[in-house]
C-alpha positions as protocol buffer text, in pm:
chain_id: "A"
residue {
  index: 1
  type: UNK
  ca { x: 1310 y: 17676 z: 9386 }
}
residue {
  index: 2
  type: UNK
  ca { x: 1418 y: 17987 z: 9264 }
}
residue {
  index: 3
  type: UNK
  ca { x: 1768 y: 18110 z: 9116 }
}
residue {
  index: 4
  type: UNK
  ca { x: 1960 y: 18189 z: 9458 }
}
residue {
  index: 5
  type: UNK
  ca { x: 1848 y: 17897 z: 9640 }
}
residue {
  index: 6
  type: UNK
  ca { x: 1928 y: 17638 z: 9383 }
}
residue {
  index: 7
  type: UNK
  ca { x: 2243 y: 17810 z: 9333 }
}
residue {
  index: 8
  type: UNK
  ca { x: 2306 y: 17790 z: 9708 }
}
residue {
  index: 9
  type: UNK
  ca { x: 2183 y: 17418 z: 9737 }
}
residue {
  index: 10
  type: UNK
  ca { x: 2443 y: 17323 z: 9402 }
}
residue {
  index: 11
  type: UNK
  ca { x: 2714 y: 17531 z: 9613 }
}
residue {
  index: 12
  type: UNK
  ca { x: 2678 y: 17348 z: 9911 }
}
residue {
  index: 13
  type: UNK
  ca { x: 2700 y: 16983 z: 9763 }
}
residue {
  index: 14
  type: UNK
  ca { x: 2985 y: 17067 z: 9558 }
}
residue {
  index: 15
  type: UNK
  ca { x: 3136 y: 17133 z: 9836 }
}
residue {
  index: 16
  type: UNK
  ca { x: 3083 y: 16806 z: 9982 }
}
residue {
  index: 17
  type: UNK
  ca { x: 3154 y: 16644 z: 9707 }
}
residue {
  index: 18
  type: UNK
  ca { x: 3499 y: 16813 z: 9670 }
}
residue {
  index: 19
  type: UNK
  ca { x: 3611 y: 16603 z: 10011 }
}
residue {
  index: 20
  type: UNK
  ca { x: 3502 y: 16289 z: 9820 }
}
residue {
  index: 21
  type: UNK
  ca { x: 3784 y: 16254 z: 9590 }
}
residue {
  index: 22
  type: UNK
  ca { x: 3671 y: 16039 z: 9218 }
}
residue {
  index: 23
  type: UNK
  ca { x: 3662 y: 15683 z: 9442 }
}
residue {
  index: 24
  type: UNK
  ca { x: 3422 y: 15625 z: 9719 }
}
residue {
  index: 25
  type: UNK
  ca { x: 3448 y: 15328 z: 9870 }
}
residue {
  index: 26
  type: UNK
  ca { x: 3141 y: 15275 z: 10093 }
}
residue {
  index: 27
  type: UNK
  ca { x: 3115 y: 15017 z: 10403 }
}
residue {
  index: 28
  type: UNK
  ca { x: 2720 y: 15033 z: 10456 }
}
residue {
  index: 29
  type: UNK
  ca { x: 2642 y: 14708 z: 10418 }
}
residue {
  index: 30
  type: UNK
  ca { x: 2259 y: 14766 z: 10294 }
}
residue {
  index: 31
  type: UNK
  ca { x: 2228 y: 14964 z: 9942 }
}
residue {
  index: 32
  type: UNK
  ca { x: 1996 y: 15070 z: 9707 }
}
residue {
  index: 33
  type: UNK
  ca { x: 2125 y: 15153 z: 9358 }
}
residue {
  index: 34
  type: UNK
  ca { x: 1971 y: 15398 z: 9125 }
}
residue {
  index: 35
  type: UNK
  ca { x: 2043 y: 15439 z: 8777 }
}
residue {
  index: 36
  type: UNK
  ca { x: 1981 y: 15733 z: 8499 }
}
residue {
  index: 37
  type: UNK
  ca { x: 1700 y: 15937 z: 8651 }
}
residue {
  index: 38
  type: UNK
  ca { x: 1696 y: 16173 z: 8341 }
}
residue {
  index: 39
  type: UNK
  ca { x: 1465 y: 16510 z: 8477 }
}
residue {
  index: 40
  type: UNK
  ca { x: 1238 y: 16263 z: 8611 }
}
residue {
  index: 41
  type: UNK
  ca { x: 1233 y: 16409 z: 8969 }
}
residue {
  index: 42
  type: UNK
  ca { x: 963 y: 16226 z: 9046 }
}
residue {
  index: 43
  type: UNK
  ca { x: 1153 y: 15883 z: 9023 }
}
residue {
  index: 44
  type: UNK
  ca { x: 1420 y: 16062 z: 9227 }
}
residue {
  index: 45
  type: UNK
  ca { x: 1175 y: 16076 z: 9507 }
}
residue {
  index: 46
  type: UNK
  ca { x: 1045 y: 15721 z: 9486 }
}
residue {
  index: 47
  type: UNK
  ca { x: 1379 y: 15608 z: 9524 }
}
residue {
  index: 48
  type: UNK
  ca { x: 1443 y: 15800 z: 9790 }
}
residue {
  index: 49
  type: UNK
  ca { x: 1101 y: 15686 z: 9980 }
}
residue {
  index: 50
  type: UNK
  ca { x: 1168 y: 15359 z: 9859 }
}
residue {
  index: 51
  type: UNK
  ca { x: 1496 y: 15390 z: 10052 }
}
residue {
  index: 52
  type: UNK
  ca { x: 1318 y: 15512 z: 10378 }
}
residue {
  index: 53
  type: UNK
  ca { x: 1074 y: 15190 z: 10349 }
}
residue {
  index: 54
  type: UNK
  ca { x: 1351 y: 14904 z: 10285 }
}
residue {
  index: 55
  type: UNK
  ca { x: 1573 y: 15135 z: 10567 }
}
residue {
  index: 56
  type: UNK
  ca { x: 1871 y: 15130 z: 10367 }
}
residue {
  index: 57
  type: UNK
  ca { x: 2190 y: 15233 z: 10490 }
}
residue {
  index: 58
  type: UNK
  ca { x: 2340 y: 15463 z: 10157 }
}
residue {
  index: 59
  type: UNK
  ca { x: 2165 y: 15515 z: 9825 }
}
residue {
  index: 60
  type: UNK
  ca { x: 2384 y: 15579 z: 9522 }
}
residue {
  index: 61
  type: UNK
  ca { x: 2254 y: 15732 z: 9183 }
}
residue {
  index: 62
  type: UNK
  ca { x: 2514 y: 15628 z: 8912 }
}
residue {
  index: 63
  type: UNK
  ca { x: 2467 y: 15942 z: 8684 }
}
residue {
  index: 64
  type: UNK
  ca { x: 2241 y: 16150 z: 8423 }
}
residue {
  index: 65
  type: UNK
  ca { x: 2063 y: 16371 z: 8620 }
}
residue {
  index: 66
  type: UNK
  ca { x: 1962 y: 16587 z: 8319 }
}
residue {
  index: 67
  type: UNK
  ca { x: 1900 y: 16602 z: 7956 }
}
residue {
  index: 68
  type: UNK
  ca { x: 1608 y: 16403 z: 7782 }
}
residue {
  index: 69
  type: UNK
  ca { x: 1381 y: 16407 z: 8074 }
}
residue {
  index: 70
  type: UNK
  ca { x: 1129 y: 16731 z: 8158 }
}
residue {
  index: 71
  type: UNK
  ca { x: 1270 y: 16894 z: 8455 }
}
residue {
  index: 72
  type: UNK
  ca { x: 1644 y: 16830 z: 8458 }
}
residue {
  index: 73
  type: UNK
  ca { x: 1637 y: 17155 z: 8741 }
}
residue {
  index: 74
  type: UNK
  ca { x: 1409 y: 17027 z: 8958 }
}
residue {
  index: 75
  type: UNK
  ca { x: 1594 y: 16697 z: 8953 }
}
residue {
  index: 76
  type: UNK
  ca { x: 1905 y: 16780 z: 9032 }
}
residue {
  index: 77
  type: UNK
  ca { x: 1781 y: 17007 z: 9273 }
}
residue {
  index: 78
  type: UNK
  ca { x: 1661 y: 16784 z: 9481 }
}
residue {
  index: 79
  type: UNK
  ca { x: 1944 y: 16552 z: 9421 }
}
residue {
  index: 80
  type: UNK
  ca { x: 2145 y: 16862 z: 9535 }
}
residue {
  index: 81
  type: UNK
  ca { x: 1952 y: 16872 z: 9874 }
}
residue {
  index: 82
  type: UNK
  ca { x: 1906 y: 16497 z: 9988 }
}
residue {
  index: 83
  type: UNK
  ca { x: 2260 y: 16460 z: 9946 }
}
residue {
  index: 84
  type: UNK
  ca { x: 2379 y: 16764 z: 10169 }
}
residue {
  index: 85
  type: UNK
  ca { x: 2070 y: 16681 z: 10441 }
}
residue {
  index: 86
  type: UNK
  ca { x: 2062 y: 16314 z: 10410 }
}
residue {
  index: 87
  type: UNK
  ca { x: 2401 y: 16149 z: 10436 }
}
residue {
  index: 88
  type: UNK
  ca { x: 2308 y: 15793 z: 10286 }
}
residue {
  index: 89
  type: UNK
  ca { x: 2301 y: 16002 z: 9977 }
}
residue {
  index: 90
  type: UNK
  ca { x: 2530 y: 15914 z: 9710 }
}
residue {
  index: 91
  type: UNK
  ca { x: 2588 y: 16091 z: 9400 }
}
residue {
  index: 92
  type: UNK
  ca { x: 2835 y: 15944 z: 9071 }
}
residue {
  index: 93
  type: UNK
  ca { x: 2884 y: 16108 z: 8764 }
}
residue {
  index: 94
  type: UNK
  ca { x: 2734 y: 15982 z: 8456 }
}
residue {
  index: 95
  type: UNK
  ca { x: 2812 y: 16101 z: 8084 }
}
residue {
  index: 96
  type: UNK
  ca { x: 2560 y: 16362 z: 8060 }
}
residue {
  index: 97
  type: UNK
  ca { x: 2692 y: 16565 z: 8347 }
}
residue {
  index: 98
  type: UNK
  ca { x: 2895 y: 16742 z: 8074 }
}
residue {
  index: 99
  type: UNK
  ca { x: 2818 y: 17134 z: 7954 }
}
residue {
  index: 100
  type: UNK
  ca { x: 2880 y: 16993 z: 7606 }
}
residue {
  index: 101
  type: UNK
  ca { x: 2613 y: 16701 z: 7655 }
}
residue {
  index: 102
  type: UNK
  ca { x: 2347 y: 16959 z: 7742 }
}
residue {
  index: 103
  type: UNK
  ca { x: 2401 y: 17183 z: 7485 }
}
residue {
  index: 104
  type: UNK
  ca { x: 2270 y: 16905 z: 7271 }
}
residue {
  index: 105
  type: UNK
  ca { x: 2047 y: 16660 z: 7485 }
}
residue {
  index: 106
  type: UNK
  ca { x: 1811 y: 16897 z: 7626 }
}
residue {
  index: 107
  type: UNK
  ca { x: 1905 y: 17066 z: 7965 }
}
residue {
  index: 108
  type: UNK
  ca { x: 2102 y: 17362 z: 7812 }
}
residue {
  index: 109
  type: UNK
  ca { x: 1768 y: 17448 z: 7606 }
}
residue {
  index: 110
  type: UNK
  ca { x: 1565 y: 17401 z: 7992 }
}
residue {
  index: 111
  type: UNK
  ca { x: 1800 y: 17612 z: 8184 }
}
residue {
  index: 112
  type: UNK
  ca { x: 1714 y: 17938 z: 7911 }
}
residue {
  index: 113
  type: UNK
  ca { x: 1353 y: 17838 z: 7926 }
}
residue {
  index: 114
  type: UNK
  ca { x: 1367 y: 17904 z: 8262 }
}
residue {
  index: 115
  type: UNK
  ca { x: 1592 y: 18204 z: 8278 }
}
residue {
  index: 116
  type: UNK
  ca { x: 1858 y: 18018 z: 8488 }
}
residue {
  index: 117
  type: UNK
  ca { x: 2175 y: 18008 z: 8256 }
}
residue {
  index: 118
  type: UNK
  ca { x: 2347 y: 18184 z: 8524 }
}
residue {
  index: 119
  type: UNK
  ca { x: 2369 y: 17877 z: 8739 }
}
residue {
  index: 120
  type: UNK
  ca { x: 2595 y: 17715 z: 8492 }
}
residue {
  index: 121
  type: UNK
  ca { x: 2917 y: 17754 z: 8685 }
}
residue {
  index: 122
  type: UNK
  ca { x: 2741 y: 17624 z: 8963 }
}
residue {
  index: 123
  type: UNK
  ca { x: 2624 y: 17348 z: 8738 }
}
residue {
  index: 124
  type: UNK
  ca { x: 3007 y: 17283 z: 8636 }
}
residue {
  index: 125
  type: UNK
  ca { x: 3167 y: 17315 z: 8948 }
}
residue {
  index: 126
  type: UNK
  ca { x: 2930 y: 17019 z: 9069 }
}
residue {
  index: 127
  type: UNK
  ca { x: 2960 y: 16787 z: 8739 }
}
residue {
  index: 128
  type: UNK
  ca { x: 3348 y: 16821 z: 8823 }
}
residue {
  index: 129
  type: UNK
  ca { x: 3314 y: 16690 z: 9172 }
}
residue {
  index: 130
  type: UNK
  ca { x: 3078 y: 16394 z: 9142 }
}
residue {
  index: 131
  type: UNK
  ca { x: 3283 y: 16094 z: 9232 }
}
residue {
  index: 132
  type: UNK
  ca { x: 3337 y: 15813 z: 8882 }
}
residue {
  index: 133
  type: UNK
  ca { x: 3329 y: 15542 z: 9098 }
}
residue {
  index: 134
  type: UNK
  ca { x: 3206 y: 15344 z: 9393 }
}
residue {
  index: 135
  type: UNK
  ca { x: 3323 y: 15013 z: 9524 }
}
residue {
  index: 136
  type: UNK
  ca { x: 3100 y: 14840 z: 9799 }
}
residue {
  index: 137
  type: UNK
  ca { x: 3279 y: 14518 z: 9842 }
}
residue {
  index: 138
  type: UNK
  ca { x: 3216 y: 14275 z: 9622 }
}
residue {
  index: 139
  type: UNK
  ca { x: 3057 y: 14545 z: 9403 }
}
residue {
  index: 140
  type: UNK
  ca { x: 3209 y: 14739 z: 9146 }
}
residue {
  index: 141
  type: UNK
  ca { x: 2950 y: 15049 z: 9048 }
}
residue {
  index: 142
  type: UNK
  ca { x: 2989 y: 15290 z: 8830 }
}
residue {
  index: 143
  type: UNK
  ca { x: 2776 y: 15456 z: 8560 }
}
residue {
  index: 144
  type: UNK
  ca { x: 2924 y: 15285 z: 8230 }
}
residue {
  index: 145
  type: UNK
  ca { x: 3182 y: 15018 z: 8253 }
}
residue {
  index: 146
  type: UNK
  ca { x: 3578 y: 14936 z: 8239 }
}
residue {
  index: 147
  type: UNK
  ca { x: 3848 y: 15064 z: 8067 }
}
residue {
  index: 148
  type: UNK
  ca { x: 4076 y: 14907 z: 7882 }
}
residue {
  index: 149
  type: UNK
  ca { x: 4444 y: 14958 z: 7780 }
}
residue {
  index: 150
  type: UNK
  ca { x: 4464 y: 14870 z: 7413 }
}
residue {
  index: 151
  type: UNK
  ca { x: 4117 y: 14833 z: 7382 }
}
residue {
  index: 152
  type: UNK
  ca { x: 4151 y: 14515 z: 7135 }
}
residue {
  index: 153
  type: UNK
  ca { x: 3973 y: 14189 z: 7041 }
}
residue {
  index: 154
  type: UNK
  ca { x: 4255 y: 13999 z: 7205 }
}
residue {
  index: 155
  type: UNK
  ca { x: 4351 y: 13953 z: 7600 }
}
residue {
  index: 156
  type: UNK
  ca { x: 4516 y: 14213 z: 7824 }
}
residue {
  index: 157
  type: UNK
  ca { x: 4578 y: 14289 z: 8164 }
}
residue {
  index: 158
  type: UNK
  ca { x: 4263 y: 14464 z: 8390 }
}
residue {
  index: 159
  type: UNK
  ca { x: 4269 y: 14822 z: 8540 }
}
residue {
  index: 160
  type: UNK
  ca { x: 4347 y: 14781 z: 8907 }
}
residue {
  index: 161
  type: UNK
  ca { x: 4111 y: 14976 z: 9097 }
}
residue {
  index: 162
  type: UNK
  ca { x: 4434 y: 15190 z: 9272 }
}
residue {
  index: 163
  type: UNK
  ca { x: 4601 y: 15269 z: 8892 }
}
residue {
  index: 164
  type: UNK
  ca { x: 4200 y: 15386 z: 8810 }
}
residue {
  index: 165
  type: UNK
  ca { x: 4219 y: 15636 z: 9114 }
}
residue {
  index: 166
  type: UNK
  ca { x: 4547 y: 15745 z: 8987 }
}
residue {
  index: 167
  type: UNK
  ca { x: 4407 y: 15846 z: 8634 }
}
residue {
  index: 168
  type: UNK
  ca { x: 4104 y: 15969 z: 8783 }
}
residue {
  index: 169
  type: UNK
  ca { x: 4338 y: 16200 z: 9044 }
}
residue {
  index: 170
  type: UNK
  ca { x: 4468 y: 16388 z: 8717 }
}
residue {
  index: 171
  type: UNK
  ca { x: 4164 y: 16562 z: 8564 }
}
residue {
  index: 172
  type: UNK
  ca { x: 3902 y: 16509 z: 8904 }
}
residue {
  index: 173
  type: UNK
  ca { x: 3771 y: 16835 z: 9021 }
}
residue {
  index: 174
  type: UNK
  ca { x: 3931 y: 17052 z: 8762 }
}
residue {
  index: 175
  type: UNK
  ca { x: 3744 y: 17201 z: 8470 }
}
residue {
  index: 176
  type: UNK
  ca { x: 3921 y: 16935 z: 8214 }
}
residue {
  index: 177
  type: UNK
  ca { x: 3690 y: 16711 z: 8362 }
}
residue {
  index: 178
  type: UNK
  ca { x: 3418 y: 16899 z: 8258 }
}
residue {
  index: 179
  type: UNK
  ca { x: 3466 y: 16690 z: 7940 }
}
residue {
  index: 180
  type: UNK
  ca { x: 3356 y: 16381 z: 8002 }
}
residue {
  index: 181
  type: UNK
  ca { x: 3446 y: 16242 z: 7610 }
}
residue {
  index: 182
  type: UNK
  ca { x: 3796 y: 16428 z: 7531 }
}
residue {
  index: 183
  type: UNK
  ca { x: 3903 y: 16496 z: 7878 }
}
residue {
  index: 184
  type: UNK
  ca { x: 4063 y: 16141 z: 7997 }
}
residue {
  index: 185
  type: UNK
  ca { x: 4092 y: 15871 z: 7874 }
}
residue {
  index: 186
  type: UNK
  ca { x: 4003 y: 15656 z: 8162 }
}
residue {
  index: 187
  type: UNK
  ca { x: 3729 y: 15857 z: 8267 }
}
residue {
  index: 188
  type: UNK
  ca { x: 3610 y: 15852 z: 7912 }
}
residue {
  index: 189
  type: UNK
  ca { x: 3565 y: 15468 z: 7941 }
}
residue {
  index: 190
  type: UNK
  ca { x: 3384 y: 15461 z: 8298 }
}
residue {
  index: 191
  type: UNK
  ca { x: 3098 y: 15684 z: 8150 }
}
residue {
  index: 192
  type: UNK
  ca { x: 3076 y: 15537 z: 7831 }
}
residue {
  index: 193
  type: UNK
  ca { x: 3169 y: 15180 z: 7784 }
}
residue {
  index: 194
  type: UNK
  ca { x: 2900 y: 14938 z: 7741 }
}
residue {
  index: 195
  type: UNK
  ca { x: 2927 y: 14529 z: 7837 }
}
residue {
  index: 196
  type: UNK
  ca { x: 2854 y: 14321 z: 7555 }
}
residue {
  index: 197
  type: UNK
  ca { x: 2830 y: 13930 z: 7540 }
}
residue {
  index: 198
  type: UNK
  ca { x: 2849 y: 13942 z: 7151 }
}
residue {
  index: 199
  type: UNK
  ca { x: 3216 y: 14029 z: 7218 }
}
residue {
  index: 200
  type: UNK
  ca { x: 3522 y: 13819 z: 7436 }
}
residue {
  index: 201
  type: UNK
  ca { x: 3764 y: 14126 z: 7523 }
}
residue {
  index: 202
  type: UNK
  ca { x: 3692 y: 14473 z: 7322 }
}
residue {
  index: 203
  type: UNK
  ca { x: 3543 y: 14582 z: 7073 }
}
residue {
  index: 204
  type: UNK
  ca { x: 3474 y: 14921 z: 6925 }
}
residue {
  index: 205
  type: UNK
  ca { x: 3124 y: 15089 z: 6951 }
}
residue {
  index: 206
  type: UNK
  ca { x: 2876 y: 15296 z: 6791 }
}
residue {
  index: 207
  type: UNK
  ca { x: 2848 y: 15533 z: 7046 }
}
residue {
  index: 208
  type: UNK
  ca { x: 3154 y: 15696 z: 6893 }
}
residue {
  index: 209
  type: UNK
  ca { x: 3532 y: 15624 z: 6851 }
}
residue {
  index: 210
  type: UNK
  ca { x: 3717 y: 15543 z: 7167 }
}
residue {
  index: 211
  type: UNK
  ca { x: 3461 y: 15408 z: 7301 }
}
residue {
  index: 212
  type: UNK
  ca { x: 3430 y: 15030 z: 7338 }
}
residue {
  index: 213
  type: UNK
  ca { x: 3198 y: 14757 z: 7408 }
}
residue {
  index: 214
  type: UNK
  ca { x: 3387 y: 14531 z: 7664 }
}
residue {
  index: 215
  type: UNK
  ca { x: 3311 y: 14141 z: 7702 }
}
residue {
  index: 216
  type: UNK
  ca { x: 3273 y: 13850 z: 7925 }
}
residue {
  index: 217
  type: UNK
  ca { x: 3657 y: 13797 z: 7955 }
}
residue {
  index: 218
  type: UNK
  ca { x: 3752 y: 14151 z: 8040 }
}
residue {
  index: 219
  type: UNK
  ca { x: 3486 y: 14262 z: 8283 }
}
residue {
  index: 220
  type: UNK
  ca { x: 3556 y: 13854 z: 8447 }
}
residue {
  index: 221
  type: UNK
  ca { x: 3939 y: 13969 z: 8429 }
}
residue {
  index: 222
  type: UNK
  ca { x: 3884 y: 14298 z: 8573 }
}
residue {
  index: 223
  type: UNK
  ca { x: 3646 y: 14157 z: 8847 }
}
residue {
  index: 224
  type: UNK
  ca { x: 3922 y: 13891 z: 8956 }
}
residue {
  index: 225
  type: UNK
  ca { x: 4182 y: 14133 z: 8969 }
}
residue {
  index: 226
  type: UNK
  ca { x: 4007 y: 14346 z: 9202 }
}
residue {
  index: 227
  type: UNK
  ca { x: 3844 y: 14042 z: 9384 }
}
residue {
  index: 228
  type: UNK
  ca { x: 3515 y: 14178 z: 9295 }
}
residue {
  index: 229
  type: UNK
  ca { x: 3191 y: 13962 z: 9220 }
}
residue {
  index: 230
  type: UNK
  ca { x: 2987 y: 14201 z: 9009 }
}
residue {
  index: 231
  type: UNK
  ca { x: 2996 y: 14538 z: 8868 }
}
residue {
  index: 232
  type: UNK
  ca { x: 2635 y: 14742 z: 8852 }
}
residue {
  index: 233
  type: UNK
  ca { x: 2615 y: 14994 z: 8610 }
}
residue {
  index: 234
  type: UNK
  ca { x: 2356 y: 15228 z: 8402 }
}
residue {
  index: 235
  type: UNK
  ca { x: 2380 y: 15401 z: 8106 }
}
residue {
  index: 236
  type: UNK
  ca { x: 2142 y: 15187 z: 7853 }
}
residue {
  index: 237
  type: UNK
  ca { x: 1793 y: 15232 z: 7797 }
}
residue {
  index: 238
  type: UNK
  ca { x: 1660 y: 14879 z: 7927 }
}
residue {
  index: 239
  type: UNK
  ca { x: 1352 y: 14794 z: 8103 }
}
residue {
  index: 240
  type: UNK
  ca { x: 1433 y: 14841 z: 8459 }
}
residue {
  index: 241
  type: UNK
  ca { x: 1726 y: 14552 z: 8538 }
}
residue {
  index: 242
  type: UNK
  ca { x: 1877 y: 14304 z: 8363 }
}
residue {
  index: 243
  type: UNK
  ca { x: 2153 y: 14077 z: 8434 }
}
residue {
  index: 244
  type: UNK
  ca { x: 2441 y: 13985 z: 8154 }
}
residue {
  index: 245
  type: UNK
  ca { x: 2614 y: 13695 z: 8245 }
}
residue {
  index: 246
  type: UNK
  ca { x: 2898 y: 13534 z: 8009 }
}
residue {
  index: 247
  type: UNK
  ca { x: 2638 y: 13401 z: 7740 }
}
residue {
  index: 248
  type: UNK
  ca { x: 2297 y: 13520 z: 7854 }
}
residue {
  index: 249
  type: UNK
  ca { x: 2132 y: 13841 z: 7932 }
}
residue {
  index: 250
  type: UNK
  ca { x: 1784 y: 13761 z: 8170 }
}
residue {
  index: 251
  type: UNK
  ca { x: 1560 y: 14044 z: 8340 }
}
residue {
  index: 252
  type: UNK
  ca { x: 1634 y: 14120 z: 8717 }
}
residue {
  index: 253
  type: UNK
  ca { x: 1322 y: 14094 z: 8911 }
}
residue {
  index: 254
  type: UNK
  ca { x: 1215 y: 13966 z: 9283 }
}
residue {
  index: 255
  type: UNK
  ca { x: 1491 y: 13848 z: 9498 }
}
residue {
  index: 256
  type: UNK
  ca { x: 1780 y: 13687 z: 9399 }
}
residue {
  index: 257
  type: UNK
  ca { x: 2104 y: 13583 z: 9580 }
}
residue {
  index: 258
  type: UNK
  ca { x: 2454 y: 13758 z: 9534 }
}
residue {
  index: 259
  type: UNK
  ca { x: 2578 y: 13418 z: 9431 }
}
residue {
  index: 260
  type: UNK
  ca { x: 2316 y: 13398 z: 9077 }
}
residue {
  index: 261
  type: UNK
  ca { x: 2481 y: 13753 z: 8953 }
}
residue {
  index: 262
  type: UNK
  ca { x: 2854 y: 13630 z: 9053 }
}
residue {
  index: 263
  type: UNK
  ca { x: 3062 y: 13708 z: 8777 }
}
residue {
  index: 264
  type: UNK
  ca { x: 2793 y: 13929 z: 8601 }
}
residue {
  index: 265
  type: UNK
  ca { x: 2746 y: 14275 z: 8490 }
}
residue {
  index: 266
  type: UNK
  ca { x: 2409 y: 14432 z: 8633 }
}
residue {
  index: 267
  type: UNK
  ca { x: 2256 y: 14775 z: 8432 }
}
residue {
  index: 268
  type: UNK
  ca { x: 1965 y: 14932 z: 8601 }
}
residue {
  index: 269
  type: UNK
  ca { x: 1832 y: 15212 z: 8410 }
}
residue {
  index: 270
  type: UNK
  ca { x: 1564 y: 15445 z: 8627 }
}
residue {
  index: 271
  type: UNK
  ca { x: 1452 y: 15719 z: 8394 }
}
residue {
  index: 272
  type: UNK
  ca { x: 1094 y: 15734 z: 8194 }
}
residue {
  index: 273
  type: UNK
  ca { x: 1174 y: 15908 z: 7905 }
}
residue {
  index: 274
  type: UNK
  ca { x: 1235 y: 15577 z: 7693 }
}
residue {
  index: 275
  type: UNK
  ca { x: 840 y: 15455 z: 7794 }
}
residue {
  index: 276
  type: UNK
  ca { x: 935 y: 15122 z: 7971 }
}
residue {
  index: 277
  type: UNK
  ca { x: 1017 y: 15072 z: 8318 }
}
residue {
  index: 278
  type: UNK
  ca { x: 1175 y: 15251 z: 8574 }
}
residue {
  index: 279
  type: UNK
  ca { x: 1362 y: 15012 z: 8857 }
}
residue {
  index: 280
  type: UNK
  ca { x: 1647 y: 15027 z: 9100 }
}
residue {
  index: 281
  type: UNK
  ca { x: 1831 y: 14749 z: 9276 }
}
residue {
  index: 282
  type: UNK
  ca { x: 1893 y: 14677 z: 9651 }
}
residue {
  index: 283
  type: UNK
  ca { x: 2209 y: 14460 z: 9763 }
}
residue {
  index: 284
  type: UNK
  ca { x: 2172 y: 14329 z: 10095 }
}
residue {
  index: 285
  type: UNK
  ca { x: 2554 y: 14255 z: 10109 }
}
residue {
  index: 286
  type: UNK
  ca { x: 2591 y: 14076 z: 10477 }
}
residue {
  index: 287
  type: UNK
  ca { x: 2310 y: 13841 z: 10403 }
}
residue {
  index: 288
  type: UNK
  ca { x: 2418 y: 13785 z: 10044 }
}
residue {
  index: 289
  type: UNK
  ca { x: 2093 y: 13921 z: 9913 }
}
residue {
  index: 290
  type: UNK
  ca { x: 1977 y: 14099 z: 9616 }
}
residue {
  index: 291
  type: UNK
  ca { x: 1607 y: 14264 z: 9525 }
}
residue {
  index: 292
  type: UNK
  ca { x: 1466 y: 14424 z: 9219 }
}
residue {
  index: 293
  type: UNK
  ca { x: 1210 y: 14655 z: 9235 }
}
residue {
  index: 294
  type: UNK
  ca { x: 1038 y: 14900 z: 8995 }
}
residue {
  index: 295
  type: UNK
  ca { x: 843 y: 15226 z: 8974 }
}
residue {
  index: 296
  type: UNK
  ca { x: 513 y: 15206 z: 9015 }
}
residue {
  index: 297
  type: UNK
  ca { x: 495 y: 14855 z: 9100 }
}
């Protein structure tokens, strides 16, 4: 695709995108969920087939569309286009849809390879209008975890999903979003917390400071606030899906009801950079049903 096109195609889904707001809350019934795809286009378009076979009713991608992988353009490219032509296209943000994140991970150093810095405001203007979060009742998904309020090792109240719209409504689709670490709070922790079962409540983590592993008793807190049963997530390198569940983390893989991952935090991770598997998760919500599948298998 060359520069005008791809500029064209990132112009048009920002702008439908920017009618989104940061909180999509989908009724299809019938998902497939998609995590870091990483300039693996080709995964993109397994998922998307895979989607066509299984006749899905909305597939979401939580995030990292670039960096690490090969062909961050050609990704998000054609992320760009299925979700303007094909509108069981979803698109959330992940932490790497941030100009500083590129300049480091890889798809800053792509874009001059190719001669296409100048897309970079086109690049921004659509990192700013990805949506954080999706709820598909009972599922929370988003591409790293929950925030917290004090962020301790002791217990305190969960973010309602209304007072995380409200943050989100501050910095959304202006450029102070752009910054997915210093930017907000709030949206800090959605992109970059990680679950943990080593920890009850909070705890802080290596990823950097103010970021935070969260345990079994907040994301359970945060779930029964919101009357969830499950949040579904990305952002770690694992082998396709896994399930952590108060004191146990076990592979996803076959079918499985909604009622063995109550009260559990899902990560599916969909890239092939890391050299293990690539997978992505359908919820078949009416019938209470849940598959694992993975690329190439």
């Amino acid at each position: 695709m060359v520069a005008d096109s791809l500029e064209e195609a990132l112009a048009r889904a920002s702008e439908k995108l920017s009618g989104m707001g940061p909180v999509v809350e989908l009724r299809e019934r019938r998902i497939l969920v998609v995590g870091d795809t990483h300039g693996y286009p080709e995964v993109t378009r397994w998922a998307l087939s895979l989607g066509d076979r299984l006749g899905v009713e909305a597939v979401v991608f939580l995030g990292d569309y670039v960096d690490r992988g090969p062909d961050g353009v050609g990704n998000l490219a054609l992320l760009a286009e299925a979700l303007v032509e094909d509108r069981r296209v979803y698109m959330l943000r992940g932490n790497h849809e941030d100009p500083y994140m590129n300049q480091y991970y890889g798809f800053a150093d792509e874009l001059k390879a190719k001669n296409l810095t100048q897309l970079y405001p086109a690049v921004s203007s659509l990192y700013q209008y990805l949506p954080i979060i999706a709820v598909a009742k009972p599922l929370f998904l988003v591409h790293g975890g929950i925030p917290c309020r004090k962020c301790s090792s002791t217990r305190e109240e969960a973010w309602r999903i209304n007072e995380i719209a409200g943050e989100l409504g501050k910095v959304w689709g202006t450029r102070k979003s752009l910054d997915t670490y210093y930017g907000n709070k709030v949206l800090r922790h959605l992109l970059w917390n990680d679950p943990s079962i080593e920890v009850e409540w909070y705890s802080e983590s290596p990823r950097g400071p103010g970021i935070y592993y969260y345990g079994p008793a907040a994301w359970g807190m945060f779930l029964k606030e919101n009357n969830l049963k499950a949040i579904v997530r990305a952002h770690e390198k694992v082998d396709a899906a896994l399930a952590a569940c108060d004191t146990s983390i076990r592979p996803l893989s076959g079918t499985l009801s909604l009622e063995d991952i109550a009260g559990c935090v899902l990560t599916v991770f969909s890239s092939l950079y890391h050299g293990e598997g690539a997978g992505a998760l359908e919820f078949i919500l009416d019938e209470g049903r849940i598959h694992a599948y993975r690329y190439g298998g």
